[in-house]
C-alpha positions as CSV (number, residue, x, y, z in Angstrom):
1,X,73.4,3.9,-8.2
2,X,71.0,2.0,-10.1
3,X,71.7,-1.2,-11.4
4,X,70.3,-1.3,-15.1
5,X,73.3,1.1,-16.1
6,X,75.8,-1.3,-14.4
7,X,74.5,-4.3,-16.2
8,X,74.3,-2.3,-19.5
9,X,78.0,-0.7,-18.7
10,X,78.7,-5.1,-18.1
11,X,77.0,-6.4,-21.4
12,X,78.8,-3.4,-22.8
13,X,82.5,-4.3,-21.8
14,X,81.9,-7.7,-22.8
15,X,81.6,-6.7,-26.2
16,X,84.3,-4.8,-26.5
17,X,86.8,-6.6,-24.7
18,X,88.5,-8.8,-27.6
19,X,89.5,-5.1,-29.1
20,X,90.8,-4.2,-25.0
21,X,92.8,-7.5,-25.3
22,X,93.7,-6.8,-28.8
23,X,91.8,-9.9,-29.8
24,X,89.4,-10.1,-32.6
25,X,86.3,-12.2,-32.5
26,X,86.9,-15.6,-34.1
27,X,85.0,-15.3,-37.6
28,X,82.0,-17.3,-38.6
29,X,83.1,-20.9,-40.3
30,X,81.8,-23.7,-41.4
31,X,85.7,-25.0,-41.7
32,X,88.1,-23.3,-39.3
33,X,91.8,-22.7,-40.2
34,X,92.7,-24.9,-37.5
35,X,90.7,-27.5,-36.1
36,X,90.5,-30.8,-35.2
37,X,87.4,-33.1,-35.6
38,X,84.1,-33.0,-37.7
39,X,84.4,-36.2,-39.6
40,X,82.4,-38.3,-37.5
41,X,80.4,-41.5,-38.9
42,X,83.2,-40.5,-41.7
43,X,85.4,-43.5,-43.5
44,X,88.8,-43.2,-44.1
45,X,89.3,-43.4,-48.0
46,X,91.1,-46.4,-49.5
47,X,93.3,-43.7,-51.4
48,X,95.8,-42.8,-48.6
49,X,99.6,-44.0,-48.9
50,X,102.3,-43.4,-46.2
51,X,105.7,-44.5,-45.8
52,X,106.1,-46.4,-42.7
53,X,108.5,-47.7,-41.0
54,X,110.6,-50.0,-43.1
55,X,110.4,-47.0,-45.8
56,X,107.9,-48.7,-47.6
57,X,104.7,-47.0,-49.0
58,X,101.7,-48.5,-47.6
59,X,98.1,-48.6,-48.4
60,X,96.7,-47.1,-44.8
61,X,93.3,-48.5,-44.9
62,X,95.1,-51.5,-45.4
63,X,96.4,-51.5,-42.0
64,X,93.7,-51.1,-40.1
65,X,92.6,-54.0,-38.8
66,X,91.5,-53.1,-35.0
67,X,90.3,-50.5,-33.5
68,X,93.2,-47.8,-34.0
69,X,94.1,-44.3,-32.4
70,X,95.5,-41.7,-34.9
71,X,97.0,-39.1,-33.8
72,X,98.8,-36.1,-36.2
73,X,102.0,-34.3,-35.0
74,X,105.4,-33.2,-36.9
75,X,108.6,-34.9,-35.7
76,X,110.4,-31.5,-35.0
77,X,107.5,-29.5,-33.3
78,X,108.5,-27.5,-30.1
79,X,105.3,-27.0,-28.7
80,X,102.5,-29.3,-28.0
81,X,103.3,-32.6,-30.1
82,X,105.6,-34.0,-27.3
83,X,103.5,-33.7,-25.0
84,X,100.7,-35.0,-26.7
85,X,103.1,-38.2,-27.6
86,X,103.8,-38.0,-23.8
87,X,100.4,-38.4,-22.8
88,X,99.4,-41.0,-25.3
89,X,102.4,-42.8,-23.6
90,X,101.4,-42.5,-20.1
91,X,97.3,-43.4,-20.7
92,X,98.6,-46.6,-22.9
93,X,101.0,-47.7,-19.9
94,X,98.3,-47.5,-17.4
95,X,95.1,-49.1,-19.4
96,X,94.2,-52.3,-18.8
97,X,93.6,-52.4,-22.6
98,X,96.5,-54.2,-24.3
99,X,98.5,-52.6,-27.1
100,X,98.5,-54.7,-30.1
101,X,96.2,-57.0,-29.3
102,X,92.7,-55.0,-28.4
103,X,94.2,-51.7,-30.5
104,X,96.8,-50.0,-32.5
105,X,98.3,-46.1,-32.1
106,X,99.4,-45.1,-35.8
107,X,101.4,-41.4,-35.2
108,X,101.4,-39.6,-38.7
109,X,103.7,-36.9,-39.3
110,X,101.5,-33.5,-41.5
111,X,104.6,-32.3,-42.3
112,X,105.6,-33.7,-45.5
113,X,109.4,-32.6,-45.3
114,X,110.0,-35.0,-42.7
115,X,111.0,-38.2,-43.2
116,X,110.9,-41.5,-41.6
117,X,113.8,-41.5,-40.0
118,X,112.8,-38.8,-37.7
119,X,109.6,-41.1,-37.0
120,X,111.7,-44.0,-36.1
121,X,113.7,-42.0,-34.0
122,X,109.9,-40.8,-31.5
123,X,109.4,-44.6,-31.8
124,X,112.7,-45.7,-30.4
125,X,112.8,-42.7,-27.5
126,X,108.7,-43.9,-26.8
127,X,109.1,-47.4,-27.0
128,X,111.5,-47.3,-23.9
129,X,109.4,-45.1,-21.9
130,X,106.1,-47.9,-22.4
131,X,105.9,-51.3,-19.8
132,X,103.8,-53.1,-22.8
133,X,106.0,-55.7,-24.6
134,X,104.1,-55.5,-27.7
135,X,104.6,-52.0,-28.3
136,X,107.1,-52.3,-31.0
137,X,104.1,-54.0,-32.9
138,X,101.1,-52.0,-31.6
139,X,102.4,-48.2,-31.8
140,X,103.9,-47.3,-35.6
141,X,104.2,-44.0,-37.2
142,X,104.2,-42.6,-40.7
143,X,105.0,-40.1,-43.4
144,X,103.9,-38.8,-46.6
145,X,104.3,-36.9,-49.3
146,X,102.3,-33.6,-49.5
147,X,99.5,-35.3,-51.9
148,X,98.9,-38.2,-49.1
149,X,99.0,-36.0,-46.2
150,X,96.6,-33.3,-48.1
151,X,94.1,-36.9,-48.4
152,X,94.6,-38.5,-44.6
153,X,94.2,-34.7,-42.8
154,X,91.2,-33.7,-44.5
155,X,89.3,-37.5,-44.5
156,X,89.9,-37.5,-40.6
157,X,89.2,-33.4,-40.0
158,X,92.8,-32.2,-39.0
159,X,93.4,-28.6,-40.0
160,X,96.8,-26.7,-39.2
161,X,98.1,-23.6,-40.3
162,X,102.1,-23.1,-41.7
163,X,104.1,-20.4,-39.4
164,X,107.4,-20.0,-41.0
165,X,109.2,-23.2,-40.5
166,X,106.7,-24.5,-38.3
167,X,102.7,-24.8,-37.6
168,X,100.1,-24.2,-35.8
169,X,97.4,-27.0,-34.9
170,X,95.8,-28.8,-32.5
171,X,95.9,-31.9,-30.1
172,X,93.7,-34.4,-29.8
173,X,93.8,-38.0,-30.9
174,X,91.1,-40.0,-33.6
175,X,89.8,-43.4,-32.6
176,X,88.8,-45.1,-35.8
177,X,87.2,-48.7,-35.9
178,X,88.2,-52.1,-37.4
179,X,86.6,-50.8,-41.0
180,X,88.4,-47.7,-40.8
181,X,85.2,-45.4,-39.7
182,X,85.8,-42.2,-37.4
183,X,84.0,-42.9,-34.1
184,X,85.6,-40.9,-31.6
185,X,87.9,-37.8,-31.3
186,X,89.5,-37.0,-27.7
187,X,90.8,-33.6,-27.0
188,X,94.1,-32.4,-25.6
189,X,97.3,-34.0,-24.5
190,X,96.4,-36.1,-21.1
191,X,93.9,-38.8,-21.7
192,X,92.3,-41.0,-18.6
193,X,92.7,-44.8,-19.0
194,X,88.3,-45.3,-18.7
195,X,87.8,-43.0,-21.5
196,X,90.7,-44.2,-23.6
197,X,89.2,-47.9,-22.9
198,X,85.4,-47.1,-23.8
199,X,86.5,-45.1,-27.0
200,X,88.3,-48.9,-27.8
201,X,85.7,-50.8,-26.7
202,X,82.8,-48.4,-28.9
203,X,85.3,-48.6,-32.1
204,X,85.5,-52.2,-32.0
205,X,81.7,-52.5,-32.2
206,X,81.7,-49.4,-35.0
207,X,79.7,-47.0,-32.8
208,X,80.5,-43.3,-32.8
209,X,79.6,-40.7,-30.1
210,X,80.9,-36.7,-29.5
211,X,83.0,-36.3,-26.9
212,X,81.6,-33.7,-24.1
213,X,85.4,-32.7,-23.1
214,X,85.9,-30.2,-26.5
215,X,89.1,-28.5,-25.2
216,X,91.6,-27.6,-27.4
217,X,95.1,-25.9,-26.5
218,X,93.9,-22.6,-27.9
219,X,95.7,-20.8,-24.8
220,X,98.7,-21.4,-26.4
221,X,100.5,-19.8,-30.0
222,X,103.5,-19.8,-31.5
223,X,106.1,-17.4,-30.9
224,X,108.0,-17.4,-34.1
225,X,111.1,-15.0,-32.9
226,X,111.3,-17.2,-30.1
227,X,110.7,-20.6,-31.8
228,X,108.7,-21.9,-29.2
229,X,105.0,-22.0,-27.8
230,X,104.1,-20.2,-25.5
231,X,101.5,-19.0,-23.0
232,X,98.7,-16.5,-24.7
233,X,99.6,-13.4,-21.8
234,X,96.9,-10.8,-23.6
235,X,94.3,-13.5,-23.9
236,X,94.6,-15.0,-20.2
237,X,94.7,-11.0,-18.7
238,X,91.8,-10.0,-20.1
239,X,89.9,-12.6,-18.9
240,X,91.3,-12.1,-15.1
241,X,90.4,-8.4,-15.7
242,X,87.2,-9.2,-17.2
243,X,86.5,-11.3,-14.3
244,X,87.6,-8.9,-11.8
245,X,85.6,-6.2,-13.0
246,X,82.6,-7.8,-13.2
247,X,82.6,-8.6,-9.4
248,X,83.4,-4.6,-9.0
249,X,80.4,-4.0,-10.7
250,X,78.2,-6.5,-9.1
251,X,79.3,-5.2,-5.7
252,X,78.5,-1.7,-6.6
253,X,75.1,-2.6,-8.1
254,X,74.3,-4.7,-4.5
255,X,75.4,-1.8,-2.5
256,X,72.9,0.2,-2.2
257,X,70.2,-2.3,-1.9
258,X,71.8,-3.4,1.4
259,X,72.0,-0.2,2.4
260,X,68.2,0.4,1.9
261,X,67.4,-2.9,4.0
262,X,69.9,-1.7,7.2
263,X,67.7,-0.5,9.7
264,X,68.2,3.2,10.7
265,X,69.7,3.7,14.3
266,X,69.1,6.8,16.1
């Protein structure tokens, strides 16, 4: 067997794998449907009001006085905005950064049929879960009405998409600096305390920099029968059987080449 056709039959089954898997390729886009990120070097606009706290409506840029982590979730998600909230909780309680002194968390519901109450309830359940004292002052969140949210999601390069009575989106948290410019976005739910601390430490001095660690949870949709996230089954087969099969084929292109190199006994 030679091994042109095999890598031709390879190149071949790569290609048409997403329609195997019953997945499409992603379509070209300059702005994805959901997405987090691309607003880098990128000021927050001083046109932004949320509610906050004590149910006031706030200027946002106002706020901002300190290098400040912003991350987006809606109070009633199922899916990945607990643990996101989770992790935020855990990297805060084990930096050597302190909370409300060298930075400020700001946790802004995109969902603007929630209300504050919900956020205030998150703060309550968090606050007793983090060893900082000064985490009542140094982690608030925030709603909106659909005009303000609209402003703060697209100025800091959050896109989600409605499903039903829920949405899809991704998780991540912003790190903006003392003048309210984007310098920073870190990807997923778990954050390590040294990169959590030079994304501070790079906001307070206004510099900016990509993050190498691009992984959003894209393994994961949402099941809207069963109101709940869960695990992508067609996406994660096809790549163990793409996987697998590509090892078939490179054993049965090898074959025969060892077999030409054994000597012949008599």
């Amino acid at each position: 067997m030679k091994i042109k056709p095999l890598l031709s039959f390879a190149l071949f089954f790569l290609f048409i794998s997403p329609s195997i898997f019953g997945q499409t390729p992603p379509v070209s886009s300059n702005e994805p449907e959901v997405n987090l990120g691309g607003r880098l070097d990128k000021y927050i606009p001083d046109s932004i009001f949320l509610t906050d706290e004590h149910f006031q409506k706030i200027n946002l840029k106002s706020l901002i006085t300190k290098p400040t982590i912003i991350s987006f979730v809606y109070y009633r998600c199922p899916g990945i905005c607990s643990p996101l909230m989770d992790g935020m909780s855990e990297v805060m309680n084990k930096s050597d950064m302190v909370l409300g002194k060298d930075y400020q968390t700001f946790t802004i519901s995109f969902s603007p049929s929630e209300t504050i109450d919900l956020g205030l309830k998150k703060k309550i359940n968090y606050l007793h879960e983090m060893k900082n004292p000064n985490a009542q002052e140094g982690w608030h969140f925030f709603c909106g009405d659909s005009a303000n949210l609209a402003r703060v999601t697209n100025a800091l390069g959050f896109r989600y998409k409605k499903s039903g009575n829920d949405y899809i989106h991704a998780a991540g948290i912003i790190m903006v600096s003392p003048e309210g410019k984007i310098t920073r976005y870190l990807y997923g739910t778990s954050f390590l305390p040294f990169e959590l601390k030079m994304a501070v430490i790079e906001a307070s001095k206004g510099q900016s920099g990509p993050t190498i660690n691009k992984v959003l949870q894209y393994c994961y949709s949402y099941d809207p029968h069963g109101q709940q996230y869960v695990l992508n089954i067609t996406t994660i087969s096809g790549i163990i059987i793409l996987f697998f099969a590509l090892i078939f084929l490179f054993i049965l292109g090898i074959r025969p080449l060892f077999k030409k190199k054994l000597p012949k006994t008599a």
